[in-house]
N, C-alpha and C positions, 0 to 999 in steps of 0.2 A: 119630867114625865113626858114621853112621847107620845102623839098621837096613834092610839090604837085603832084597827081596824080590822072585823070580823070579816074573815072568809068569804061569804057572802057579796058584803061592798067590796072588798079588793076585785073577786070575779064581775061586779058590774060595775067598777072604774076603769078594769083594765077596758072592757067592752067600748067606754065611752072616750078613751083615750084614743084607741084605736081609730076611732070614726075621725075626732075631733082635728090630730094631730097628723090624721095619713097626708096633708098637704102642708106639713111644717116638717120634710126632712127627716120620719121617725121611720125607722128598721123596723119591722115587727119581728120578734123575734121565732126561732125555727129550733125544735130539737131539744127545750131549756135554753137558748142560748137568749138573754138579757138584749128588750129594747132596747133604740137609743131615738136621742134628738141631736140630730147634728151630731151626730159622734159623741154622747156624750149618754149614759145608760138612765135611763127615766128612772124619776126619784123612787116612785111608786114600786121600783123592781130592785130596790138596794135595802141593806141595812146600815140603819143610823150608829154610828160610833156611839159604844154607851156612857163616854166620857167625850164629848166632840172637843172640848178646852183642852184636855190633854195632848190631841196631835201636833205634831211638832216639822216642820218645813215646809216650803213655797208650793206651790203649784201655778203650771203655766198652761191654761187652757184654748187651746188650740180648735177652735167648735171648726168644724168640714163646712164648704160651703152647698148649702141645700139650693138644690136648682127653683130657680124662678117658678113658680105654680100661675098664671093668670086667671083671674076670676072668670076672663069670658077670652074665647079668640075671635080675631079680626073686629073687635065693638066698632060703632058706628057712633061718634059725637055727636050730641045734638047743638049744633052751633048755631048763630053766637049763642054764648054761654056769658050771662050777667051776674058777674057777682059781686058782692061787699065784702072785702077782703078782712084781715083782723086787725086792719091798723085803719079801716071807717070810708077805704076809698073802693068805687064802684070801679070794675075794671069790666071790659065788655072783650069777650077772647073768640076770634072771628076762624082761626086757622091754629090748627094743634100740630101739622105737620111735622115741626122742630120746635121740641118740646127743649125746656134747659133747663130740669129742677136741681135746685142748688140750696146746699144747709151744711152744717159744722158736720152733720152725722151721717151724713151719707142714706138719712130717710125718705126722703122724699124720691128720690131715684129710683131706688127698691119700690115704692107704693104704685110710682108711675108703669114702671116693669108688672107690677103684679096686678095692675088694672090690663091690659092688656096693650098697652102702648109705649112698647119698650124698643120696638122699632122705630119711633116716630125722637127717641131722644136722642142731640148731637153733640152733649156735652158733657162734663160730668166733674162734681168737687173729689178733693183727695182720698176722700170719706166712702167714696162708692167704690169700690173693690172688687165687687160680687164678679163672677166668671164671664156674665152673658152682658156687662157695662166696661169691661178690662178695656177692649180696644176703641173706648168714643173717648176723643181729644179732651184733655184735662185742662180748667179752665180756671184753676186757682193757682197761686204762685206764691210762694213761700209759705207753706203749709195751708196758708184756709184764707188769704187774702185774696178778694177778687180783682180782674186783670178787665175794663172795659173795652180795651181793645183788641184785647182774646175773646172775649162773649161775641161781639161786634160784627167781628170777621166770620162768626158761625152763622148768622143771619137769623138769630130766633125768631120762631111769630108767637112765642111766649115763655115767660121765665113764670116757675113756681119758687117761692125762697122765702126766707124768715127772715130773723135780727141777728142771727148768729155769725154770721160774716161779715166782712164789712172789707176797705169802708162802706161807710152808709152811701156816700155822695156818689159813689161807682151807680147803686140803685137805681138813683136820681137819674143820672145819667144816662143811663139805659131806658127809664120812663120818657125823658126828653126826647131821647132819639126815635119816640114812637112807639117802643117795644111792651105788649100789655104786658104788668110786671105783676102777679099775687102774690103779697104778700100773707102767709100765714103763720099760725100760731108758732112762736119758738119754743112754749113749754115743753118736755118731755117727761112722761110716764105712761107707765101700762094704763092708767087711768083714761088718757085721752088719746088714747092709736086709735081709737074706734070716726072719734071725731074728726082728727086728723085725714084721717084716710077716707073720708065723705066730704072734706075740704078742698082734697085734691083732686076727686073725683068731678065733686060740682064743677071747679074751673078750671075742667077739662071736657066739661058737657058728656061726659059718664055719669049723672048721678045715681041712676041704679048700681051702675057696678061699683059706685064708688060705696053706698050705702053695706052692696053686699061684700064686698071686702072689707068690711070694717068690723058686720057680724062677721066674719069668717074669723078674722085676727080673734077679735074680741073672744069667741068662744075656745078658742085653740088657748089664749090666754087665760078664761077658767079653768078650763081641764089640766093646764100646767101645775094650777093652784093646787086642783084639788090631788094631782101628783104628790106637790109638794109638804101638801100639810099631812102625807104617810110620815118626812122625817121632822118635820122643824116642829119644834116645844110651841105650846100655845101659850108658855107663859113666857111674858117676857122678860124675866130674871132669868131665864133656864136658855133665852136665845143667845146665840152669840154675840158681842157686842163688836160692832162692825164701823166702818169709817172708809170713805173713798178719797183716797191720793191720788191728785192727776203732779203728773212731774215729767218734765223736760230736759234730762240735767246740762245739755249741752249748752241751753240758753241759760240756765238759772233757775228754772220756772217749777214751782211747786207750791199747789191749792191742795188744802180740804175744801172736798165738796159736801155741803150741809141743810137745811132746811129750804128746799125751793127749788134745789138745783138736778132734780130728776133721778138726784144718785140715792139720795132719801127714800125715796119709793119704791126705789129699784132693790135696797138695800128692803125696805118691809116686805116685799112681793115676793122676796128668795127665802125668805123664814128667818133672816134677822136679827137682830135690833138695831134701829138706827140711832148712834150713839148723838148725833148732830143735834135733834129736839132735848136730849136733855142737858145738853152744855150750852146749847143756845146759839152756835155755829150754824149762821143762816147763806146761803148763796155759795159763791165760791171765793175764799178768802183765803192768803196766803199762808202755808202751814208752817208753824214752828213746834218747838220742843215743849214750850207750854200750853199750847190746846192739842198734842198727841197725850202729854200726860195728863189734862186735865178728862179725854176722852176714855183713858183705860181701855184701847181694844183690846178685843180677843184675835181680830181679822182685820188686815186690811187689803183695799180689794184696791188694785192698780190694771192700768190696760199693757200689754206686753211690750210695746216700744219704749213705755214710759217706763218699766221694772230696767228694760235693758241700759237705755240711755243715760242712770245713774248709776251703772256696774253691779245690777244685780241687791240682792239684799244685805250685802255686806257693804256696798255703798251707798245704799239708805240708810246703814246705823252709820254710818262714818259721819252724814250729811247730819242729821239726826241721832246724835248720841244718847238725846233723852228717849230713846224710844225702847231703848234697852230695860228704862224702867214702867214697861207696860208687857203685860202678856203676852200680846203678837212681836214685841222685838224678843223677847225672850226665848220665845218661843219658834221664830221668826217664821210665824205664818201670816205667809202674802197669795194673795190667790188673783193670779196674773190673767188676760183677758183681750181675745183680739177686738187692737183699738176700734176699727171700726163697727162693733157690734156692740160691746157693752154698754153704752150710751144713746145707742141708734132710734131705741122706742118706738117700733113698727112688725112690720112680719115677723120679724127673728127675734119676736121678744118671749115668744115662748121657750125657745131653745136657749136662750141667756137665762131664763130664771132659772131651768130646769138645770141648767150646769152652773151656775152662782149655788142653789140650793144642794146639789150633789157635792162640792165641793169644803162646804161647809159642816154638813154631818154626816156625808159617809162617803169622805174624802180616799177610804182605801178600795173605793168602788171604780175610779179614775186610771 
């Protein structure tokens, strides 16, 4: 049973979408003609497939990249900026001139951009892709490894970055040479962009802006919700049962991602079920034929390079034969996702729920 909603609410969500989402990439629409987020038509304005298990083929979503929105222009740091970073060490950040934020996701980059200091960053990991960071010198080397002697020669007077790169000892290295290094949180979810993005803020001596970019996200982030609970079941026998494959096929490389690993949330927050919690597939652990079929999806949700890289969906059953015996290989609904967003958990988490959630139950809205 779908979540119903009277006339009334629809006219005072549409109202509230409007406000919330006008700095997250949304069309308003003109003439009848169907919002979108990022290219992708707001859940609130589709209808739900009235069998969503029934549809049958891939989908490869393609979200448009929404221009940089900054919470303030030209801000003014209050420096030095002291912080205690998430791994217990006090870092003292004297000059933000040449900013380096660096992460597996290409988050941080975006938060710095959208604080208002996206002129001030000289470097950027493989992950940050957005239009207005395309031309700053890239600073990782075989996909997400960092290069200390490419950081180095940029002369930061500060790196923002987590655990998700490595090696670690490059980090070190760059501490040594002087460079004040924050390290912050590596978890990802809609649950902590808010935090996040007051993290980067602080130790950037923006803490106003950092604070109000975080409500900003955070509420654009309800509004998505309350979009998306017009299609996804509130019970969760009736939600789709769902599973993240990250896969690399060139190198070998394919994880289910499961409880802890931010695709869990990401999977509850689009209206869901996250099959991970009830088989007990915690973290990111290598996938085989025996936890696809012990998971039974309905969906599985992959990022676009990684669908390509293994020849598409008929070379994930090849790889994966047992998946044939599960709904989504039968079925063979994959719903594909640009790498660098689906995972990201920042600004553009509103538009990934909102097209994870459209894609899922009212897939012939796409």
């Amino acid at each position: 049973m779908f979540r119903q909603r009277s006339g009334s609410f629809r006219v005072a969500l549409a109202a509230v979408l409007t406000l919330s989402l006008a700095s997250c990439g949304v069309a308003t629409g003109a003439g009848g003609e169907t919002e979108k987020i990022s290219g992708i038509p707001l859940a609130s304005e589709v209808t739900a497939l009235e069998d969503p298990r029934s549809y049958q083929g891939q989908l490869a979503l393609q979200l448009v990249d929404d221009p940089v929105g900054p919470i303030a222009t030209d801000p003014v740091p209050q420096l030095p900026a002291v912080v205690t970073d998430n791994q217990g060490t006090v870092v003292e950040v004297e000059d933000v001139s040449r900013i380096l934020p660096l992460d597996i996701y290409g988050t941080l980059s975006r938060i710095v951009f959208e604080l208002g200091l996206g002129g001030n960053v000289i470097g950027r990991d493989i992950s940050s892709a957005f239009p207005e960071i395309a031309d700053v010198p890239l600073v990782t080397t075989d996909g997400h490894q960092l290069n200390a002697e490419a950081i180095l020669a940029l002369n930061p007077s500060v790196i923002i970055t987590d655990t998700s790169l490595g090696p670690w000892d490059v980090v070190l290295q760059l501490r040594d040479a002087g460079v004040p290094v924050v390290v912050v949180d590596s978890h990802r979810s809609p649950e902590n962009v808010e935090a996040l993005t007051e993290a980067v803020g602080n130790a950037l001596g923006l803490p106003e802006e950092g604070r109000a970019l975080g409500e900003r996200t955070r509420a654009q982030i309800a509004a998505a919700e309350e979009s998306i609970a017009t299609i996804a079941p509130e019970s969760e026998t009736q939600q789709l049962r769902t599973v993240f494959l990250y896969a690399r096929g060139a190198a070998g490389v394919y994880y289910m991602f499961g409880q802890d690993s931010g695709a869990d949330e990401l999977i509850s927050a689009a209206g869901g079920y996250d099959v991970s919690s009830e088989v007990g597939w915690k973290g990111a652990k290598p996938a085989n034929d025996e936890g696809l079929i012990a998971a039974q999806p309905d969906v599985i949700i992959m990022m676009n390079k990684g669908l390509d890289s293994v020849g598409g969906v008929d070379g994930l059953l090849e790889k994966f034969p047992a998946m044939a015996q599960t709904p989504a290989g039968a079925n063979e609904r994959i719903i594909a996702m640009n790498d660098d967003l689906v995972l990201s958990f920042g600004t553009r988490t509103p538009a990934v729920l909102n097209a994870l959630a459209v894609a899922l139950y009212a897939p012939d809205a796409l």
